[in-house]
N, C-alpha and C positions, 0 to 999 in steps of 0.2 A: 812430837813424832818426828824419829828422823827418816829423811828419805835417803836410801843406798842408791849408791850411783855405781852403773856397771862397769866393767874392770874393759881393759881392752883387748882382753881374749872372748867376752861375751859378745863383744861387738862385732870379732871378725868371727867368730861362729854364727850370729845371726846373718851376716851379711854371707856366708857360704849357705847357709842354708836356704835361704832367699833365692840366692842364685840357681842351686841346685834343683829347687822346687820350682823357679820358672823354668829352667831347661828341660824338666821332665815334661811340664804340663804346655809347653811348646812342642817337646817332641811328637806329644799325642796328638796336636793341633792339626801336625802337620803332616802326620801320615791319617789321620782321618780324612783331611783336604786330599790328602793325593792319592788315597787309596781307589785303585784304579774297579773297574765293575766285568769285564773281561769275563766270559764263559770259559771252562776248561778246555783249551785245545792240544793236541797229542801230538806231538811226532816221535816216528822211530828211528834208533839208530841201530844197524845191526852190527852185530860184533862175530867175532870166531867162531867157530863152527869146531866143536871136540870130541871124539870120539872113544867112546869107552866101550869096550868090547863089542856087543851088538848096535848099542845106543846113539844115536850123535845129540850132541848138545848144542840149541844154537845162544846163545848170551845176547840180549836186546838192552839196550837201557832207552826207557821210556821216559821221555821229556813232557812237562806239561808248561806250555810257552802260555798260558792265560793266565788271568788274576786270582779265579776262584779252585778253591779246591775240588776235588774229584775221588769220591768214593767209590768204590768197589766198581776199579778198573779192571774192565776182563779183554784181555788181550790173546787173539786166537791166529795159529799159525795152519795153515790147510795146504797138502803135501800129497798130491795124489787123489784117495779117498778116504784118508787119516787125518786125524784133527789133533795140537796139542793147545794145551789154554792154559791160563794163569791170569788169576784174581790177586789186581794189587788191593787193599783193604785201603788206604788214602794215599794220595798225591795231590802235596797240597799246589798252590798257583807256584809259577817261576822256580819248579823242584824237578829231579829226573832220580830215577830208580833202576837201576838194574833186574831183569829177570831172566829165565833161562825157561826153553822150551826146547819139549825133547821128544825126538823123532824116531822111528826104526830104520827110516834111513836118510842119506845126506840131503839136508834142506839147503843147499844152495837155489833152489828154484821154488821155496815155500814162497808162500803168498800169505803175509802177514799182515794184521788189520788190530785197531780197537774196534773192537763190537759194542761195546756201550759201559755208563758210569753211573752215576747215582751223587746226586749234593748231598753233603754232610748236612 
C-alpha cells in the first residue's frame, strides 16, 4: 500500500484554512467577552422643521446610545393640546434612525419625549 503525500498547494490550503477558522472562532470569542449588557437608552436630536402647505414637519433622528435593542420605540411630540407619535418597530444598541413628526403648526416649542420600548 502506498502512501501519497500531499503536494504543496494542499498544504498552504490547509494552513489558510486553519488560520481562517481560528480567526473566525476568535472573532466570536471576543465579541462574546466584550459584548456589553447596557439597557436601551435614547437621545434625541432634532433636526429642520418644513413646511408643506398647512403641515409642518419636524425630522428627529433617534439615537439609541445602550447595548441592547429596543422594540417598538414610540416617540411622542405634545404641541399645545395636539399630540404627534411614531412607532419605530426596532432600534437595535449603538444605532440611530430618523423619523419625522407632524404638526398643524410650527413645533419650534414641541415638547418631545420617548414614552416607552419593548425588548425584542
Amino acid at each position: 500500500m502506498s502512501r501519497e503525500t500531499r503536494s504543496t498547494a494542499e498544504w498552504i490550503s490547509l494552513v489558510i484554512s486553519i488560520g481562517l477558522l481560528s480567526c473566525l472562532v476568535g472573532l466570536i470569542g471576543w465579541l462574546w467577552v466584550t459584548e456589553g449588557d447596557q439597557p436601551a437608552q435614547f437621545r434625541l436630536e432634532l433636526g429642520q422643521v418644513r413646511q408643506v402647505e398647512q403641515q409642518f414637519y419636524l425630522d428627529l433622528t433617534v439615537h439609541n446610545d445602550g447595548d441592547r435593542a429596543a422594540a417598538a420605540v414610540e416617540i411622542v411630540g405634545s404641541l399645545d393640546d395636539l399630540q404627534s407619535n411614531v412607532t419605530l418597530d426596532l432600534l437595535p444598541g449603538h444605532a440611530e434612525q430618523t423619523v419625522t413628526l407632524i404638526f398643524n403648526s410650527d413645533p419650534q416649542s414641541a415638547k418631545i419625549a420617548v414614552v416607552g420600548y419593548s425588548e425584542p
